[in-house]
C-alpha positions as CSV (number, residue, x, y, z in Angstrom):
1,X,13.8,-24.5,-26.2
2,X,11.6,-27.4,-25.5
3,X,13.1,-30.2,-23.4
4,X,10.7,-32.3,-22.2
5,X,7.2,-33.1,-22.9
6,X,4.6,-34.7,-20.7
7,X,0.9,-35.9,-22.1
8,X,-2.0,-38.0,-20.4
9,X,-5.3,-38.8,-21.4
10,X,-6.0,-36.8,-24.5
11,X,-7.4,-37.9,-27.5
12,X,-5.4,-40.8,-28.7
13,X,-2.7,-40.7,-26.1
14,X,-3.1,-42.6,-22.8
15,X,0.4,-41.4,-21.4
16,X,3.9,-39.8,-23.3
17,X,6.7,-38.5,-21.3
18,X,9.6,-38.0,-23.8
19,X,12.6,-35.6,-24.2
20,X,13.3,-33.1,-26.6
21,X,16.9,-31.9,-27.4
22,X,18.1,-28.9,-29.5
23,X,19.0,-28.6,-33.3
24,X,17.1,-30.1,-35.4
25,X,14.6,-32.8,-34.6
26,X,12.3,-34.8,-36.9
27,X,8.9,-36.4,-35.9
28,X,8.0,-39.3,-38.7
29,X,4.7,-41.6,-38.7
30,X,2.0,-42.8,-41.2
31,X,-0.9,-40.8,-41.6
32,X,-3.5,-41.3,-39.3
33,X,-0.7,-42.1,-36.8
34,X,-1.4,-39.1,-33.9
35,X,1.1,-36.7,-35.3
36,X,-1.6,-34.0,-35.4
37,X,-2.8,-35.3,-31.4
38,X,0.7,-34.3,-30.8
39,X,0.5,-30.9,-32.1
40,X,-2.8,-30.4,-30.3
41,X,-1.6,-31.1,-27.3
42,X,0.7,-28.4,-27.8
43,X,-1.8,-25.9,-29.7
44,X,-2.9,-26.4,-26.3
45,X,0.0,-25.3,-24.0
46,X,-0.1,-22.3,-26.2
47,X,-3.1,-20.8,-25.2
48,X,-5.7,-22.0,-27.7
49,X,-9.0,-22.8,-26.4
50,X,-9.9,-26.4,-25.2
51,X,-12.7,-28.9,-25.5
52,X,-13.5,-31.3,-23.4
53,X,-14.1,-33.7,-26.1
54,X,-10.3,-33.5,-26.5
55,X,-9.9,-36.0,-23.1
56,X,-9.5,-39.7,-23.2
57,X,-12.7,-41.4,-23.1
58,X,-13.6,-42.6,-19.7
59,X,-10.5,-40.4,-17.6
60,X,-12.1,-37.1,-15.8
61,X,-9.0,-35.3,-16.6
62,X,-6.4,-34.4,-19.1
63,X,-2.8,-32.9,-18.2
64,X,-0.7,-32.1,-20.8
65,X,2.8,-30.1,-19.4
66,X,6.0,-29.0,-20.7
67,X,9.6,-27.7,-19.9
68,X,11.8,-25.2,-22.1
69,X,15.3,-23.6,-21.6
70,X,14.6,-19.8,-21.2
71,X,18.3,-19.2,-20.3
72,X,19.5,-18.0,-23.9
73,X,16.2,-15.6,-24.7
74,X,15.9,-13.0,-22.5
75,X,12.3,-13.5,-21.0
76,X,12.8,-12.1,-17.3
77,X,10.3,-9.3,-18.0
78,X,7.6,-11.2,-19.1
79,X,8.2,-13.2,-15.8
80,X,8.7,-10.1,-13.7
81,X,5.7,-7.7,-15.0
82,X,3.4,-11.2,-14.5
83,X,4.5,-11.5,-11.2
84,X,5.2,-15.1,-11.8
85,X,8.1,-16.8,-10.1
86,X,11.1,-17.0,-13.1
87,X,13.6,-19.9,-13.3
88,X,15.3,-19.6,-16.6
89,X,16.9,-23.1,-16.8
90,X,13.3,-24.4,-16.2
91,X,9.9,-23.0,-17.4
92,X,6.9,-25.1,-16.9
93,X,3.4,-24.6,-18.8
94,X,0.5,-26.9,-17.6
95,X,-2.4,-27.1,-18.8
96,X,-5.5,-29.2,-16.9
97,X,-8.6,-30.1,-18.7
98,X,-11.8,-31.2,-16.6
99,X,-14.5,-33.7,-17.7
100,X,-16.8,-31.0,-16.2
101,X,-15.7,-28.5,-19.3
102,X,-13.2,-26.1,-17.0
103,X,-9.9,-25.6,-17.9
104,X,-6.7,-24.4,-15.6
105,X,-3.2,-23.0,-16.9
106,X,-0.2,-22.8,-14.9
107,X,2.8,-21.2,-15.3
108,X,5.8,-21.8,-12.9
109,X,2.8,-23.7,-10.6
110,X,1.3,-20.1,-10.9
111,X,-2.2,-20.1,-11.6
112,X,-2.7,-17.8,-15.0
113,X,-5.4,-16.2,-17.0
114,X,-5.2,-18.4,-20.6
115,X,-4.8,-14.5,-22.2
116,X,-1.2,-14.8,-20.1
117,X,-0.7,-18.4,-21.2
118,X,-1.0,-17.5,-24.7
119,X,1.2,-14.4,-24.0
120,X,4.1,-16.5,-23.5
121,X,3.5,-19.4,-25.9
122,X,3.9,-16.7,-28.8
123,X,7.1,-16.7,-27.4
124,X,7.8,-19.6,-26.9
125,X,6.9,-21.7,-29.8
126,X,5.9,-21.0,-33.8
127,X,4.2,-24.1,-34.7
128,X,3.9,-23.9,-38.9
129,X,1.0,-25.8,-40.3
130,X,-0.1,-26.6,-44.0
131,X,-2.8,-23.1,-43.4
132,X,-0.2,-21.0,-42.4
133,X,1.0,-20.9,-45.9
134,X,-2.6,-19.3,-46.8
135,X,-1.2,-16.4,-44.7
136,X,0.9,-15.8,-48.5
137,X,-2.9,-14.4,-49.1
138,X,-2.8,-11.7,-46.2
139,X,-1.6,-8.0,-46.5
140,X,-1.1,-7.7,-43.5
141,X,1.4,-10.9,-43.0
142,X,3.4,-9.8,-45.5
143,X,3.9,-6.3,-43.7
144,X,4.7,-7.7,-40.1
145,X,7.4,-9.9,-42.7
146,X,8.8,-6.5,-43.7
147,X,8.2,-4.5,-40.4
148,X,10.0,-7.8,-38.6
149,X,13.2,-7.1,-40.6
150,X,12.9,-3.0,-40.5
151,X,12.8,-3.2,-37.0
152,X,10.6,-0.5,-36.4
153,X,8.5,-1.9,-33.5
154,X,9.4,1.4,-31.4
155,X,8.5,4.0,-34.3
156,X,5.3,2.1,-35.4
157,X,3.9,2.2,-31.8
158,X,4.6,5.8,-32.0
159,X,3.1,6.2,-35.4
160,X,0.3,4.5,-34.0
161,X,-0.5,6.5,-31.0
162,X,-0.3,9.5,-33.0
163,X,-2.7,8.1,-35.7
164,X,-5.2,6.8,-32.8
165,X,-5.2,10.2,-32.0
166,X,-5.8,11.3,-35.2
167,X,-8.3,8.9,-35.7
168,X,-10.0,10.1,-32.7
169,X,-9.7,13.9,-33.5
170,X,-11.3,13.3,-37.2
171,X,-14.2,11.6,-35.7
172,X,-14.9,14.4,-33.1
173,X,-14.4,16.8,-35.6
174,X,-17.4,15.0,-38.0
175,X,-19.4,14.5,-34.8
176,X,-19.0,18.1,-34.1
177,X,-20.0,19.6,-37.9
178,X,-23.1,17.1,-37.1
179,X,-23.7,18.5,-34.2
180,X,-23.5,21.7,-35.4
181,X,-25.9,21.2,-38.6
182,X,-28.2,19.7,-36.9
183,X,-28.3,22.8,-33.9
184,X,-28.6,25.3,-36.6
185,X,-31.6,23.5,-38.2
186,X,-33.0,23.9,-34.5
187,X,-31.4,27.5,-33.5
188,X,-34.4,28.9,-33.7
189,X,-36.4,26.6,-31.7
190,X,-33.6,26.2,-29.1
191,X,-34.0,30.1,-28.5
192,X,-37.5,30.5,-28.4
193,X,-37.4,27.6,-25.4
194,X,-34.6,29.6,-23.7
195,X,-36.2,32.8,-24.0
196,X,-39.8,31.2,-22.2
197,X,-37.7,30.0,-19.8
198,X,-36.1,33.3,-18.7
199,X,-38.9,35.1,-19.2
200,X,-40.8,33.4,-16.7
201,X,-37.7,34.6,-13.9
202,X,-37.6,31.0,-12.4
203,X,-36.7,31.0,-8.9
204,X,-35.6,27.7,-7.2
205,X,-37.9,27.2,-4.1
206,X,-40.4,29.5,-5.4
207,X,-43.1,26.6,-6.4
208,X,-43.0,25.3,-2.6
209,X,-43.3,28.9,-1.7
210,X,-46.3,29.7,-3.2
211,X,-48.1,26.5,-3.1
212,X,-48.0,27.2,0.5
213,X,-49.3,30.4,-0.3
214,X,-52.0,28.5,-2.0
215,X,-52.9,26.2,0.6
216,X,-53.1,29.3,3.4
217,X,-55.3,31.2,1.3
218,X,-57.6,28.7,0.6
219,X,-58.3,27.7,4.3
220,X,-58.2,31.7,5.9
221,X,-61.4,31.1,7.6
222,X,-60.7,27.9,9.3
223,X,-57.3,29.7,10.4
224,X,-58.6,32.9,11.2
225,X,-61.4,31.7,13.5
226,X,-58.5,28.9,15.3
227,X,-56.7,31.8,15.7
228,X,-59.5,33.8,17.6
229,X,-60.1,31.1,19.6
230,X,-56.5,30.7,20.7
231,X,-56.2,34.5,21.1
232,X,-59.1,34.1,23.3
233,X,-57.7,31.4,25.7
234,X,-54.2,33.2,25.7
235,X,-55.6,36.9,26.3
236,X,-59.0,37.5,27.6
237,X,-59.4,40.4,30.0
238,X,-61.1,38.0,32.4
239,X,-60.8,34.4,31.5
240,X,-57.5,34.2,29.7
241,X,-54.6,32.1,30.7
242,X,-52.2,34.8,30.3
243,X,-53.8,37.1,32.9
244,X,-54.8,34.1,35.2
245,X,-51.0,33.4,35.3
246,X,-50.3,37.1,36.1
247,X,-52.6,36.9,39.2
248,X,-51.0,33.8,39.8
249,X,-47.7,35.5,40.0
250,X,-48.7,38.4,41.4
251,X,-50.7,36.2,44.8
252,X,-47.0,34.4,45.1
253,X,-44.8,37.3,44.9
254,X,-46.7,38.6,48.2
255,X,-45.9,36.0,50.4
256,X,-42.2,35.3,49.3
257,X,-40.7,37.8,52.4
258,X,-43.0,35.4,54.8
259,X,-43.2,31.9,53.3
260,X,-39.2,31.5,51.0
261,X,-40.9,28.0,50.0
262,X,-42.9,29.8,47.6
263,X,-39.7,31.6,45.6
264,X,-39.4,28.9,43.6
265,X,-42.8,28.5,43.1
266,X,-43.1,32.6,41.5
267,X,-39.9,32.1,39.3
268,X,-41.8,29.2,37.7
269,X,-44.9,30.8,37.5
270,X,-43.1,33.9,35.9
271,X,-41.3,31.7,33.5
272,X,-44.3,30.5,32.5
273,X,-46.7,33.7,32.2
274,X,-43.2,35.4,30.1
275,X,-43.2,32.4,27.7
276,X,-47.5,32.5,27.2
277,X,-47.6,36.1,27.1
278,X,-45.1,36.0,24.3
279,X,-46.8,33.1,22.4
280,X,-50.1,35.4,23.1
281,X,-48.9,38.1,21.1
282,X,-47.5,35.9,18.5
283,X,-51.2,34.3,17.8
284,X,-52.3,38.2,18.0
285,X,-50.0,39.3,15.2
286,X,-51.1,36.3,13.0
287,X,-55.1,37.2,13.5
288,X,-54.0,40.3,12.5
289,X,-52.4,39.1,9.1
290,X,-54.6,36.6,8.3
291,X,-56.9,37.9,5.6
292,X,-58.5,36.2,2.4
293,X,-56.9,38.6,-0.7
294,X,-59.1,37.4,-3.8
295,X,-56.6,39.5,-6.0
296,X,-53.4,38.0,-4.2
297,X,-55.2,34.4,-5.0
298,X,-55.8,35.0,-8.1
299,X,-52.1,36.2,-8.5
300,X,-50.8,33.0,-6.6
301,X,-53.2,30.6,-8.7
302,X,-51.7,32.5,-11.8
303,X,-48.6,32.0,-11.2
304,X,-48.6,28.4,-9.9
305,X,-50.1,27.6,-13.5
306,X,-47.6,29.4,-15.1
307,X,-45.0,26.9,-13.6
308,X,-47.1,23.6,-14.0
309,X,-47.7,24.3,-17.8
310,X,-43.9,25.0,-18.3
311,X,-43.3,21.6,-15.6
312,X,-45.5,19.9,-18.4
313,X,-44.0,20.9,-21.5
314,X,-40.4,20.8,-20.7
315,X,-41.2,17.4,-18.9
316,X,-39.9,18.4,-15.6
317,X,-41.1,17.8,-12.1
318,X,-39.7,20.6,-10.0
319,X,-38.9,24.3,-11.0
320,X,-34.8,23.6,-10.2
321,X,-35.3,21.1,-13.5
322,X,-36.4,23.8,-15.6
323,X,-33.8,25.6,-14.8
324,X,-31.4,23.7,-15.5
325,X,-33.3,23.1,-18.7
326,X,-32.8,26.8,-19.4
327,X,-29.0,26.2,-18.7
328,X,-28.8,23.4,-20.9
329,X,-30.5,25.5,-23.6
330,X,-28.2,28.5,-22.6
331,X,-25.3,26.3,-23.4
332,X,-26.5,24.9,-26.9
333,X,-26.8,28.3,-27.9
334,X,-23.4,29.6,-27.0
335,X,-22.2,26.6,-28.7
336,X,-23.9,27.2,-31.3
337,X,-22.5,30.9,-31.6
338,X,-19.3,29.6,-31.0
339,X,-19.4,26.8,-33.1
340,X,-17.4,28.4,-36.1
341,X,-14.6,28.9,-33.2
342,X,-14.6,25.2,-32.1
343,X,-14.4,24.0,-35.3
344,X,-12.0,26.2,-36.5
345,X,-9.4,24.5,-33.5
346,X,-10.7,20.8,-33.8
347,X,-9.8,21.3,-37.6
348,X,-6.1,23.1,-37.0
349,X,-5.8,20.1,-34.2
350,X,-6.4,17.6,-36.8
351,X,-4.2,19.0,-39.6
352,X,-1.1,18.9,-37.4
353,X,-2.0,15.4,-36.7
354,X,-2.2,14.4,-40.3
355,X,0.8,16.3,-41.1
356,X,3.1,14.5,-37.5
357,X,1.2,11.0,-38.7
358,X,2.3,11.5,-42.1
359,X,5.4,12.4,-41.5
360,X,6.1,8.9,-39.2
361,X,4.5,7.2,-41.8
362,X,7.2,8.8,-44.3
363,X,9.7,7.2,-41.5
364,X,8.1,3.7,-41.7
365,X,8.3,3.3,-45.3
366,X,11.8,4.3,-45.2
367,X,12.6,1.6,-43.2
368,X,10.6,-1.2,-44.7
369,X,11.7,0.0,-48.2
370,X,15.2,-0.8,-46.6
371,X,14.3,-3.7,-45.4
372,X,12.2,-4.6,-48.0
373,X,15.4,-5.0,-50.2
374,X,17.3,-7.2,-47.6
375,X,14.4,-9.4,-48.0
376,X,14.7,-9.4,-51.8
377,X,18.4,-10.2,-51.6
378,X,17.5,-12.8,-49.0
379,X,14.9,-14.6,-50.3
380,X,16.6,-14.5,-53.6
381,X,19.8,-16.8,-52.1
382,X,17.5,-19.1,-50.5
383,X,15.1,-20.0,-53.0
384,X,17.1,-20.8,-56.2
385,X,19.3,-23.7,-53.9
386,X,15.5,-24.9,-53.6
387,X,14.8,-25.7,-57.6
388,X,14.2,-22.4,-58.7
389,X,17.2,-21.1,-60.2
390,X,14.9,-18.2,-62.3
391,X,13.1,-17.3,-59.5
392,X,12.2,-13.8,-58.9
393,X,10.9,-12.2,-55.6
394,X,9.9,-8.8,-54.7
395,X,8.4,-6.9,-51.8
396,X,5.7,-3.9,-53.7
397,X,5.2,-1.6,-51.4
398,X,2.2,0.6,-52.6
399,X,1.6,3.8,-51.1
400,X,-1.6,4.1,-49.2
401,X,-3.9,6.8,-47.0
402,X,-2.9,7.1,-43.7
403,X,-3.9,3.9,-41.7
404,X,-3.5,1.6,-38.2
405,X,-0.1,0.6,-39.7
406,X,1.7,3.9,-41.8
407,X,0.5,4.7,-45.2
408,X,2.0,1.7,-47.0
409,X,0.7,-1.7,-48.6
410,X,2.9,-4.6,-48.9
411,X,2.0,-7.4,-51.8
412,X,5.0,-10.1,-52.2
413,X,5.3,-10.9,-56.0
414,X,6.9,-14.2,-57.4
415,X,7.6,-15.6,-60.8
416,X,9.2,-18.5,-61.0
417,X,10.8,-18.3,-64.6
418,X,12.0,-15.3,-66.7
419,X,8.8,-15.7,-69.2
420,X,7.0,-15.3,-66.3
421,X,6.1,-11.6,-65.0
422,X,6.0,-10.8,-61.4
423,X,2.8,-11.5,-60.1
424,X,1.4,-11.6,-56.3
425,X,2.3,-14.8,-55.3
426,X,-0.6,-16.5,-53.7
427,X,-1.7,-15.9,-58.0
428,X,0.4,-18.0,-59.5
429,X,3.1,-20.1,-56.7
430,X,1.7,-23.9,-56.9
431,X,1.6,-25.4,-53.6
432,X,5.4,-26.9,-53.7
433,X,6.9,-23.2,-54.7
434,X,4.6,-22.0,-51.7
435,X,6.1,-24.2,-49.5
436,X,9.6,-23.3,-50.0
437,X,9.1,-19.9,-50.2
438,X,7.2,-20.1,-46.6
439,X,10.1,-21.9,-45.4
440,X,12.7,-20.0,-46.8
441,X,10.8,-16.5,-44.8
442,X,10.7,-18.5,-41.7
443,X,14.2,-19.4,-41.6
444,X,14.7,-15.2,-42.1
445,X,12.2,-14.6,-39.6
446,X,13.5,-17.2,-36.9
447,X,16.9,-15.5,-36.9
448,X,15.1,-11.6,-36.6
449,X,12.6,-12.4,-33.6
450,X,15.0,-15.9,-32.1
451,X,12.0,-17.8,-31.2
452,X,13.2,-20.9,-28.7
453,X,11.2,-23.3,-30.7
454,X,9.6,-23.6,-34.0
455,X,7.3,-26.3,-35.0
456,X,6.8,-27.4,-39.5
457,X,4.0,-29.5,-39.7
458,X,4.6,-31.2,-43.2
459,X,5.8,-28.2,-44.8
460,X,7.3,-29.9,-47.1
461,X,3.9,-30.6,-48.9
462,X,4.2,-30.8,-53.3
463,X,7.9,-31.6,-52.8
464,X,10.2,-34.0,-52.8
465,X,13.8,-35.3,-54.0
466,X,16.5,-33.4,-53.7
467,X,14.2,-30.3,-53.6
468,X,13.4,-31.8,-50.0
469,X,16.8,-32.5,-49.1
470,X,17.4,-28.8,-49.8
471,X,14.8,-27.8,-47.5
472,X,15.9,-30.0,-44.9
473,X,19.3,-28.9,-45.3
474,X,17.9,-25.0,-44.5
475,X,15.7,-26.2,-41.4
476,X,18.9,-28.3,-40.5
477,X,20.7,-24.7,-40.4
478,X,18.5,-23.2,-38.2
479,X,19.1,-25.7,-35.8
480,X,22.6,-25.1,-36.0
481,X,22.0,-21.3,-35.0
482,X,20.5,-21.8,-31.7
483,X,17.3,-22.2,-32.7
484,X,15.1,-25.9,-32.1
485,X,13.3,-27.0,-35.1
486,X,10.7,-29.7,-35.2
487,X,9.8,-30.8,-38.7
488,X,6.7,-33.5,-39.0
489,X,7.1,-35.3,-42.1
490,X,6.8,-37.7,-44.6
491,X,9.4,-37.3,-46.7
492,X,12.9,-40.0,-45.8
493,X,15.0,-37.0,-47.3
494,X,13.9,-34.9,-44.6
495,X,13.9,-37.4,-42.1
496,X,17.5,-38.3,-42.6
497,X,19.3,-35.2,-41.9
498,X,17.6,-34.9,-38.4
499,X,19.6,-35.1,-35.4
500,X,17.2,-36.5,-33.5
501,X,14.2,-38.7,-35.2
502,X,10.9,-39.6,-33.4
503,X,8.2,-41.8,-34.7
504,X,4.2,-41.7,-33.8
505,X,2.6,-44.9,-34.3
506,X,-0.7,-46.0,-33.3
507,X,-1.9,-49.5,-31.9
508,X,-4.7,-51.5,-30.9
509,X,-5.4,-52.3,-26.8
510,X,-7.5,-53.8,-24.5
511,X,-9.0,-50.6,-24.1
512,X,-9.2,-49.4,-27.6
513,X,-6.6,-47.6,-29.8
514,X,-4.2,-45.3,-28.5
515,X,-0.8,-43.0,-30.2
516,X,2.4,-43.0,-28.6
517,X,6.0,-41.4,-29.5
518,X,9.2,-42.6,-29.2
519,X,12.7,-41.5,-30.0
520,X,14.7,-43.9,-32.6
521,X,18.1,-45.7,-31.7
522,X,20.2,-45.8,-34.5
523,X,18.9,-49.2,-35.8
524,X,15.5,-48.1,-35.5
525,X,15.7,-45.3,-37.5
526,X,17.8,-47.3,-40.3
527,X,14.4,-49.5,-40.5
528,X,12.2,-46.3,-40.5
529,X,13.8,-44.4,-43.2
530,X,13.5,-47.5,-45.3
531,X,10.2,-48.1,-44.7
532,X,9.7,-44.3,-45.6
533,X,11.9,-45.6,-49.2
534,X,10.1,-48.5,-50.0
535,X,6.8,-48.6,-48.3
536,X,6.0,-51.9,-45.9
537,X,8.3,-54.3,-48.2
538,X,11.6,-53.4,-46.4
539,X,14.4,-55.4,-48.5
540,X,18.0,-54.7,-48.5
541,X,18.0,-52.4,-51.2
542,X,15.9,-49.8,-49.3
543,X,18.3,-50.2,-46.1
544,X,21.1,-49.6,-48.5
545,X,19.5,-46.6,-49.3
546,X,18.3,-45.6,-45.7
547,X,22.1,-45.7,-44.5
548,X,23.2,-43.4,-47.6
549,X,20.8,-41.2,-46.5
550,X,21.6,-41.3,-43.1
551,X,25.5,-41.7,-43.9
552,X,25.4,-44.5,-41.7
553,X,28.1,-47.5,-43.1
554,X,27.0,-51.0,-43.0
């Protein structure tokens, strides 16, 4: 629950630091007062997004902080799988706005992400405003109403799962009967590429090869006569190097018995005449090979074309691209061939999803249908105590195609009267009969989910009298069932049977106006309730009538 509350610098409020205690607790003020500066503050703690235009004129920083009594909820895994250091008897949100337009959250003095922040203020805190009761509009409220009572949160995640697989397996299977339309509109094409491609027996490395080819071809003169002229050097009878280094060898070998100084002198000559005379009959074998072909040209030019027009077409730059273009193509046809096969399995896969996702969708409305009765009886008991003694209220659940949540659809109906028939009842409830039927599901839904705190912003709008006493008297239950409940109001009826009373008033400074809070003594709440009564003119009459209310003797 929410024990203590700490606000500076935003909006309205220069400074509040003020207490909150359990039960129930009633916030009163005249319109225009701050009440909703309050709630903003809180909004904020809660994760919704902030403005800068939210902080005090003239301060570079607003803080707004609060501390609640986790000891009775079981939260030590939100704490534990955040990492974030958990002390029960003591949580503290911050929140920090900057002038600059930043904003920081802190849990625990932990620095948080304001996804984590809001995490936790779900819950932490149900604050119901006048628009929440629009929610009476929503399909999908009114089946988290009924899935909150049927307790089904572990078999609709599982019905989930298996439908996002479903989901997922229907659209491959329409992707796939696209696919396969639009190859077979192609086939034809598709095979007359792949059948170019492998009739031209691509060989990886073969461009390089034979541009090489090319390139000799084209310059066999200039080779063959570099080649003579090196053959020349290497292996003339007479003037070549490799039989000047053979006479060289030969002079050195004769003195090697009578001058040992030259030994090393012959080994190196000999090293050197083996190596030349080698490289001399390599340049020899060459001459001998080099020869201009015209018909081997022609072959090579032939060819080379072959794979630059099939480069061009198939918008490739390197003969390993086309063949993996052939590949590609290779593949398209076989799936093409076995496309029947393929769709044969994505279609028995999807039918035994539909028939597992319809059957935990069968599960689901077996359980809200149960549930959806509970509420019926429920919602029944509460409302006629409220000034509707005819009422009528029924969950309709409609049976629907599978979807995200089951196969059902959940309308709330209403009629007020017995010549009244059941209608939905954002049709024909009036804003007071909204109300208390709002109120009545969140006093059922407080006791399902035990949220620490919950928060009704003047939901006792288009009521009043004893209708609002009633109201006051449910809210006034909750808080007797471990739950805090905050009601801002207008209404004295209300206001009396809170344990605790608070009043939000506004003033003039020497700095311009600014809202405070403050809890009520006995006394002061006496004055208050009158003043609710009777308006500004507080006579004795009215604080008569604030102490019967309050049950306070004189």
């Amino acid at each position: 629950m929410l024990k203590h509350l700490y606000i500076k610098n935003f909006t309205l409020i220069d400074e509040l630091d003020i207490e909150f205690h359990q039960g129930f607790s009633v916030i009163t003020g005249e319109t225009g007062a701050g009440k909703s500066i309050i709630l903003g503050a809180i909004a904020l703690l809660l994760g919704q997004r902030a403005d800068s235009k939210t902080i005090m004129q003239g301060a570079d920083k607003c803080v707004i902080e609060a501390h609640f009594d986790l000891t009775r909820y079981g939260m030590d895994t939100f704490f534990s799988d955040n990492d974030i250091e958990n002390d029960p008897d003591d949580c503290i949100v911050r929140r920090e706005l900057l002038a600059s337009g930043k904003s920081r959250a802190f849990i625990n003095d932990t620095p948080v992400q304001l996804s984590m922040l809001k995490e936790l203020g779900e819950k932490l805190v149900d604050v119901h405003s006048q628009h929440q009761n629009l929610l009476l509009n929503k399909q999908d409220f009114q089946l988290g109403v009924v899935d909150i009572f049927a307790a089904d949160e572990q078999e609709l995640a599982q019905y989930q799962q298996t439908y996002n697989s479903y989901h997922a397996t229907r659209k491959a299977l329409d992707e796939l009967r696209q696919s396969i339309e639009h190859n077979q509109q192609n086939a034809n094409f598709l095979r007359f590429q792949y059948d170019e491609l492998t009739q031209a027996n691509l060989s990886d490395g073969e461009q390089e090869e034979l541009e090489q080819r090319s390139d000799t071809m084209s310059h066999a003169e200039d080779i063959k006569s570099a080649l003579y002229e090196a053959d020349n050097a290497l292996s003339a009878d007479e003037t070549g190097v490799v039989a000047a280094l053979r006479s060289t060898r030969y002079a050195l070998k004769k003195i090697v018995s009578v001058y040992p100084a030259a030994t090393e002198l012959e080994q190196r000559v000999d090293s050197c005449y083996i190596e030349l005379d080698d490289i001399a009959q390599e340049v020899s074998r060459h001459l001998e090979r080099i020869d201009f072909d015209p018909a081997e040209m022609e072959a090579v030019t032939s060819r080379l074309d072959k794979l630059y027009d099939l480069e061009k077409k198939y918008h490739a730059e390197t003969v390993g691209e086309l063949i993996a273009k052939r590949e590609e193509l290779h593949a398209q046809l076989d799936n093409i061939d076995n496309s029947d096969e393929a769709l044969a399995d994505l279609e028995q896969r999807l039918q035994q999803l539909e028939a597992q996702a319809s059957q935990e969708a069968a599960g689901l409305t077996s359980r809200r249908t149960a549930a959806a009765k509970t509420i019926e009886k429920e919602m029944q008991a509460k409302l006629v105590p409220l000034g509707m003694p005819n009422v009528r209220f029924a969950v309709d659940i409609i049976r629907e195609p599978l979807g995200p949540s089951g196969q059902d659809k959940v309308a709330f109906l209403f009629s007020a009267n017995t010549s009244t028939p059941l209608q939905p009842i954002s049709q024909v409830a009036s804003g007071g009969e909204i109300a208390r039927v709002m109120l009545s599901l969140k006093a059922m839904i407080s006791g399902a989910v035990k949220l620490p705190t919950i928060i009704f912003d003047e939901i006792d709008t288009g009521v009043s009298g004893k209708m609002a006493e009633k109201m006051a008297e449910i809210m006034q239950e909750m808080g007797n069932h471990g739950r805090q409940v905050i009601s801002i109001t207008h209404l004295p009826q209300i206001a009396a049977l809170g344990s605790t009373h608070y009043k939000v008033e506004k003033r003039e400074t020497a700095h311009g106006t600014v809202s405070s809070m403050k809890q009520l003594n006995d006394t002061e709440r006496v004055y208050e309730i009158a003043q609710m009564l009777s308006g500004s003119d507080v006579g004795e009459a009215a604080i008569a009538n604030a102490r019967q209310l309050l049950k306070v003797k004189k």
